[in-house]
C-alpha positions as CSV (number, residue, x, y, z in Angstrom):
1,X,0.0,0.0,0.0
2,X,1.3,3.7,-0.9
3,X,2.1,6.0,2.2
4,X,2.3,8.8,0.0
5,X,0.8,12.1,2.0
6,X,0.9,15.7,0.7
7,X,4.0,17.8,3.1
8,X,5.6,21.1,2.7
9,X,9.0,21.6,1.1
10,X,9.2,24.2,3.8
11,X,9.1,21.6,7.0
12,X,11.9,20.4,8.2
13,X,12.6,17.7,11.1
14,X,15.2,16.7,12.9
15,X,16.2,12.8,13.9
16,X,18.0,12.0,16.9
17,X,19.0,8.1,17.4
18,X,22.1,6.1,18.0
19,X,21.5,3.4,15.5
20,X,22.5,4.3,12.0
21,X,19.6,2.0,10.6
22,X,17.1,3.2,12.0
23,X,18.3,6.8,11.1
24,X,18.4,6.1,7.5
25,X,14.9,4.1,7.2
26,X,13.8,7.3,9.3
27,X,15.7,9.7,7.1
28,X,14.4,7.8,3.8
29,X,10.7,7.1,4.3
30,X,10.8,11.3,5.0
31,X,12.5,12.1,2.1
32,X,10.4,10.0,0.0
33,X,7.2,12.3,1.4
34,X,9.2,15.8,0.4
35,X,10.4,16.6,4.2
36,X,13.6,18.0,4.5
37,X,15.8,15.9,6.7
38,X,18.5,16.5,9.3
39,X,20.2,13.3,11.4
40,X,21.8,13.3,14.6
41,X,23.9,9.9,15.0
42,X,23.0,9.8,19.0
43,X,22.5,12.5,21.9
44,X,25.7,14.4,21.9
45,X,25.0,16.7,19.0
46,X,21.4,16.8,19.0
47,X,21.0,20.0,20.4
48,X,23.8,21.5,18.4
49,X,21.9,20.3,15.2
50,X,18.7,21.5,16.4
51,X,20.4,25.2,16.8
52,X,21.7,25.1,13.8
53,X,18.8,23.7,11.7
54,X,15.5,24.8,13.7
55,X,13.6,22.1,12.8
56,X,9.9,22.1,12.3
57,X,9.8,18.7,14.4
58,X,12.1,16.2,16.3
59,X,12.0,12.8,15.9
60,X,13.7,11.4,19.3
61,X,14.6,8.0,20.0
62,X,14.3,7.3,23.8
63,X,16.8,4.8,24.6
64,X,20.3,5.9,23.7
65,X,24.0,5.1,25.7
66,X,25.4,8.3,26.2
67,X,22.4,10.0,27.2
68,X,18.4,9.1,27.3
69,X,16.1,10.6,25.3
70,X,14.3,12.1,28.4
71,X,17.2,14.4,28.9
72,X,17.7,15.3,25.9
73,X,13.8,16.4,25.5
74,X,14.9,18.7,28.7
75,X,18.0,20.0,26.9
76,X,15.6,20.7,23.7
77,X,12.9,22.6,25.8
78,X,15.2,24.4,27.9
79,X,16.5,26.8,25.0
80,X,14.1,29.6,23.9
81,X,14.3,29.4,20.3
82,X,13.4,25.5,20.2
83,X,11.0,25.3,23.6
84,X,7.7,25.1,21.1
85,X,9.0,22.8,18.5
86,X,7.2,19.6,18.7
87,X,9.0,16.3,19.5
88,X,7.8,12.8,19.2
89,X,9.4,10.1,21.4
90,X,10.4,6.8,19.3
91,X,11.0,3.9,21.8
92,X,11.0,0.2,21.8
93,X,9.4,0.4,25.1
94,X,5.3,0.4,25.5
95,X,5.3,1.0,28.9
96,X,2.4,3.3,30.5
97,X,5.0,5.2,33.0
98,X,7.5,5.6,30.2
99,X,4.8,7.7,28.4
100,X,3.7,9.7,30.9
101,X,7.6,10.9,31.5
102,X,7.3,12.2,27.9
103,X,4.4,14.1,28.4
104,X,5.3,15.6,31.4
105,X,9.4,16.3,30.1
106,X,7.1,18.4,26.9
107,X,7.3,15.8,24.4
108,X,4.3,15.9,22.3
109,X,3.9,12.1,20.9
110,X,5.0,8.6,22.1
111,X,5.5,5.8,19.4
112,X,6.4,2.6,20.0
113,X,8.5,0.0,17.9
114,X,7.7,-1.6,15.8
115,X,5.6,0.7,14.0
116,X,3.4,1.5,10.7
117,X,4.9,3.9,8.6
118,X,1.5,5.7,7.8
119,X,0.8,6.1,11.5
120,X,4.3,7.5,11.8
121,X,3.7,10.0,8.8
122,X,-0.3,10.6,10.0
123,X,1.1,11.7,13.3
124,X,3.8,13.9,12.0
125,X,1.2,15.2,9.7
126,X,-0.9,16.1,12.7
127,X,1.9,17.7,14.5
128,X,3.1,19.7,11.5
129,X,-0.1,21.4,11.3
130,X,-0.9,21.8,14.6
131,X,2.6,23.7,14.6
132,X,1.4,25.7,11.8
133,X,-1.8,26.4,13.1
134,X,0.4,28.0,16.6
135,X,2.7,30.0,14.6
136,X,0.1,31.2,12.7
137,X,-1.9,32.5,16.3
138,X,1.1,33.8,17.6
139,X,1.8,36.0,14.3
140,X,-2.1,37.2,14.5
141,X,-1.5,38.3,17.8
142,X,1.6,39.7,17.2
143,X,0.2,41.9,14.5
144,X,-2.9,42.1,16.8
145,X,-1.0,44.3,19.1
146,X,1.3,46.6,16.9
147,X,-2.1,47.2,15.9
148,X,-3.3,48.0,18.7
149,X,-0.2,49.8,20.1
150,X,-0.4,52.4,16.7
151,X,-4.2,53.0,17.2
152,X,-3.7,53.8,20.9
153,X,-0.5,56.2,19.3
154,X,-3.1,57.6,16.5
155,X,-5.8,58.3,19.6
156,X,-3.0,60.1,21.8
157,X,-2.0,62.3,18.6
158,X,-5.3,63.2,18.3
159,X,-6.3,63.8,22.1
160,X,-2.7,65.6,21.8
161,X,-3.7,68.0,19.0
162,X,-7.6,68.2,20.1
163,X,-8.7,67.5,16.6
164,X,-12.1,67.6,17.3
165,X,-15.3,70.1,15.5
166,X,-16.4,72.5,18.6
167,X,-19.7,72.4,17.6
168,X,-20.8,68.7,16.9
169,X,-18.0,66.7,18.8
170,X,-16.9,64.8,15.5
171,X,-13.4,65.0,14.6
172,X,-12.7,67.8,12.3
173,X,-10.9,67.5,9.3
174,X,-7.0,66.8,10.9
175,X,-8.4,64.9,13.4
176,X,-10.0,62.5,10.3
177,X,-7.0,61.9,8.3
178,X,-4.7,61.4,11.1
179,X,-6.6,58.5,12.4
180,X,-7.9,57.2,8.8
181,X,-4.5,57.1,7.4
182,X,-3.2,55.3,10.3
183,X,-6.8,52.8,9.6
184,X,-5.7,52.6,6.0
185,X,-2.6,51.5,6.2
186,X,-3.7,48.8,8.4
187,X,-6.2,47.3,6.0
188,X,-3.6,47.2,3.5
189,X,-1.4,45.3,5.8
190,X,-4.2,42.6,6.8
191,X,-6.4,43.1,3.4
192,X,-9.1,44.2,5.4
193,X,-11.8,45.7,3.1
194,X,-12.8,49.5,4.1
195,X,-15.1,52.0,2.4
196,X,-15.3,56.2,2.6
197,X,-18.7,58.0,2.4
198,X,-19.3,61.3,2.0
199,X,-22.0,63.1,3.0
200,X,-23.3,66.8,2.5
201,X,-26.2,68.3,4.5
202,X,-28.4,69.5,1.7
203,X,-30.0,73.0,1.6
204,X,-28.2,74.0,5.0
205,X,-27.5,77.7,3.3
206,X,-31.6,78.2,3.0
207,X,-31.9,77.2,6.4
208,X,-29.4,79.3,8.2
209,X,-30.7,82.3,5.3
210,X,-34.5,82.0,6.4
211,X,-34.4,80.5,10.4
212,X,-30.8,82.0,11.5
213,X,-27.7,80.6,12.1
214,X,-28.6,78.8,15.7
215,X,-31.1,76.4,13.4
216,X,-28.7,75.4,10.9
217,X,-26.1,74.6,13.7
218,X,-29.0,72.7,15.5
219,X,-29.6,70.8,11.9
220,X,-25.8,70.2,11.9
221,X,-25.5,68.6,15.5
222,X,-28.6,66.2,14.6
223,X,-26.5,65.4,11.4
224,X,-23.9,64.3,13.6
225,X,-25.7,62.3,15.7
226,X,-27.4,60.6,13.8
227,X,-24.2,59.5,11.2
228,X,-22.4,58.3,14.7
229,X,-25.8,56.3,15.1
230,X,-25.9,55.2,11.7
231,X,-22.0,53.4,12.2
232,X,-19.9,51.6,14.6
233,X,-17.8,52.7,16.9
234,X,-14.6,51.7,15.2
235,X,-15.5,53.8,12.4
236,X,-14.4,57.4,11.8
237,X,-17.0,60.1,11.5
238,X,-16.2,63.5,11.5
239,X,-17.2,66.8,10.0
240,X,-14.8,68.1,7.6
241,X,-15.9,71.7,7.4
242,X,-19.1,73.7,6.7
243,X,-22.0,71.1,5.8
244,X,-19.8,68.3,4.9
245,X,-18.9,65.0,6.5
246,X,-17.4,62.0,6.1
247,X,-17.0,58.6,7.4
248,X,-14.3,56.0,7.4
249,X,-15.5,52.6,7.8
250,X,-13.4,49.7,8.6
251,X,-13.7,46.2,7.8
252,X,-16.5,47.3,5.5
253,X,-17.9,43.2,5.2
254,X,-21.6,45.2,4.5
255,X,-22.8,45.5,1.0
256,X,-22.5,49.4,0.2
257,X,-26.5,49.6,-0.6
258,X,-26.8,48.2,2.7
259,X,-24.8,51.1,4.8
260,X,-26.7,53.7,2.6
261,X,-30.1,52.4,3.4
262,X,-29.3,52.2,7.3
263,X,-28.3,55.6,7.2
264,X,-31.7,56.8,5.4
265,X,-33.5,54.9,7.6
266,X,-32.2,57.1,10.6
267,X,-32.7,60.3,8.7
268,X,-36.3,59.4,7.7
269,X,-37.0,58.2,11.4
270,X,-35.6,61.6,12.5
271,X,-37.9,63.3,10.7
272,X,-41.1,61.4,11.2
273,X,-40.4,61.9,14.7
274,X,-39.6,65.6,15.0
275,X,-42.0,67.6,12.7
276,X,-39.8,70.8,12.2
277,X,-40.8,73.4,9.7
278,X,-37.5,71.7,7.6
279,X,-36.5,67.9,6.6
280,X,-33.1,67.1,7.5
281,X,-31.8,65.4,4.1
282,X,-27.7,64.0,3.0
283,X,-26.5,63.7,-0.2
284,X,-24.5,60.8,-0.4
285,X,-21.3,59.3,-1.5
286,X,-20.3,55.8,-0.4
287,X,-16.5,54.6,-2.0
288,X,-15.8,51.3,-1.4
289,X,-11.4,51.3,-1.2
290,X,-9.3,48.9,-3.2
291,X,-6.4,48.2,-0.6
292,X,-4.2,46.5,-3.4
293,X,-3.8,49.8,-5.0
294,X,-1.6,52.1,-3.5
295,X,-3.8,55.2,-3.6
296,X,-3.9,58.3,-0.8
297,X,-6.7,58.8,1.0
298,X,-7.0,62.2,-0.2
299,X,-7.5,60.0,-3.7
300,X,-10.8,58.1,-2.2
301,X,-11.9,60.6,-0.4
302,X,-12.3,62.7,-4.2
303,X,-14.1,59.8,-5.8
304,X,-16.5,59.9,-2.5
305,X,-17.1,63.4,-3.5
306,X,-18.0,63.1,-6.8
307,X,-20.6,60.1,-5.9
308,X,-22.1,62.5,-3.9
309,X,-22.6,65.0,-6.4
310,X,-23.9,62.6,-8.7
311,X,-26.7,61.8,-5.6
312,X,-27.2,65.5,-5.0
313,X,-27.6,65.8,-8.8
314,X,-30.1,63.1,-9.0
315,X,-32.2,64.7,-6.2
316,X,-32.4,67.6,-7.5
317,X,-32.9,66.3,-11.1
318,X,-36.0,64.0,-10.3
């Protein structure tokens, strides 16, 4: 029957046994599966070839004359850089307190002699992966916290700088791009997909012309509101100037008909519940940003614009 199973160029693993045999079966049954191999004849070098190699896995046999494979396994696990590779034990013995040394010394397998080579390679498999899968955490979380540590820097340059609108409590327009740069270079990083709209309070210039200034600011803090409603709290709104506003949305997984519609839905409630003499109405401009293209925000931000114009024209038009 074939053993053949899929493996990655990329993994290597280390053998450690005194018995030249068993080191070249070993060596060739891997090699035949694509592993890239590394043999230590016996104990005394094994930790010197596991420095020098960094294996993806150790092989380990347990009974050796210079020195057991149980020491060794503490040797291997004492060192920082090789503490989390996996080992497997290899040993002629099949005894129950033999095993539960291995565990408890960090080995992460036991096999006993003799053995089927698909169990070996299934179990190596297993381990492989399950390496993969740690490394894998360990570099999300990594990237998890710079993450974390340059939004916490973005918040205490804005809180530094006090880029916020007096009037509405938004950020104002430094306060926007200091944080959405920082927000757009990490979806980039992580291909996280993030979207820009644009909105612009219409007819705010009738309104401050016919019921004064203190209405139209009024209109303006509602507007506000009901945009930080209308989003999450990870996303960016802030008022850019004037009657204009604009919101960064991360991890944008919502279709963008969807985010338009929810935002509608709070205006129209608005005004259904408060019967001014005026309707609060947005022209709006929702960009969806394609992170694999290395354009500014300053770039999205412009195609935003011009979708709202072409909503404010279509109002207007109909």
């Amino acid at each position: 029957m074939s053993t053949s199973l899929e493996s990655s160029a990329a993994n290597n693993i280390l053998i450690v046994d005194d018995n030249p045999d068993h080191l070249r079966q070993l060596s060739n049954l891997l090699e035949t599966q694509g592993y890239l191999v590394h043999k230590s004849l016996g104990s005394k070098f094994a930790l010197q070839e596991a420095h020098h190699h960094h294996p993806d896995l150790i092989l380990l046999a347990l009974n050796m004359p210079d020195l057991r494979g149980y020491e060794v396994c503490q040797q291997l696990k004492a060192s920082q850089t090789i503490v989390h590779t996996p080992i497997i034990f290899i040993s002629d013995l099949n005894c129950l307190a033999d095993k539960i040394r291995a565990f408890e010394l960090g080995g992460q397998d036991y096999i006993t002699k003799p053995f089927k080579n698909l169990e070996l390679l299934m179990r190596i498999k297993s381990h492989l992966l399950i390496q993969c899968q740690r490394q894998q955490l360990m570099q999300q979380n990594q990237r998890l916290k710079q993450e974390i540590q340059e939004r916490l820097k973005a918040e205490a340059e804005v809180r530094q700088l006090s880029l916020t609108d007096d009037l509405t409590g938004l950020y104002n327009r430094r306060g926007f791009f200091v944080l959405a740069e920082q927000q757009l270079k990490i979806a980039r990083r992580t291909l996280t997909p993030c979207c820009l709209l644009f909105a612009d309070l219409d007819g705010l210039k009738q309104i401050n012309d016919f019921w004064g200034h203190k209405t139209g600011d009024r209109l303006l803090m509602t507007a506000a509101q009901i945009l930080k409603h209308s989003f999450r709290e990870a996303d960016i709104v802030a008022r850019l100037g004037g009657d204009e506003f604009v919101v960064f949305i991360c991890n944008c997984s919502e279709q963008t008909e969807q985010l338009q519609q929810r935002l509608q839905i709070n205006i129209d409630q608005f005004n259904q519940s408060y019967h001014f003499s005026y309707q609060l109405s947005m022209s709006v401009g929702l960009q969806l940003c394609n992170i694999e293209q290395e354009y500014s925000l300053e770039y999205w931000l412009a195609q935003a614009d011009k979708l709202m114009y072409a909503h404010k024209r279509k109002k207007y038009s109909a």
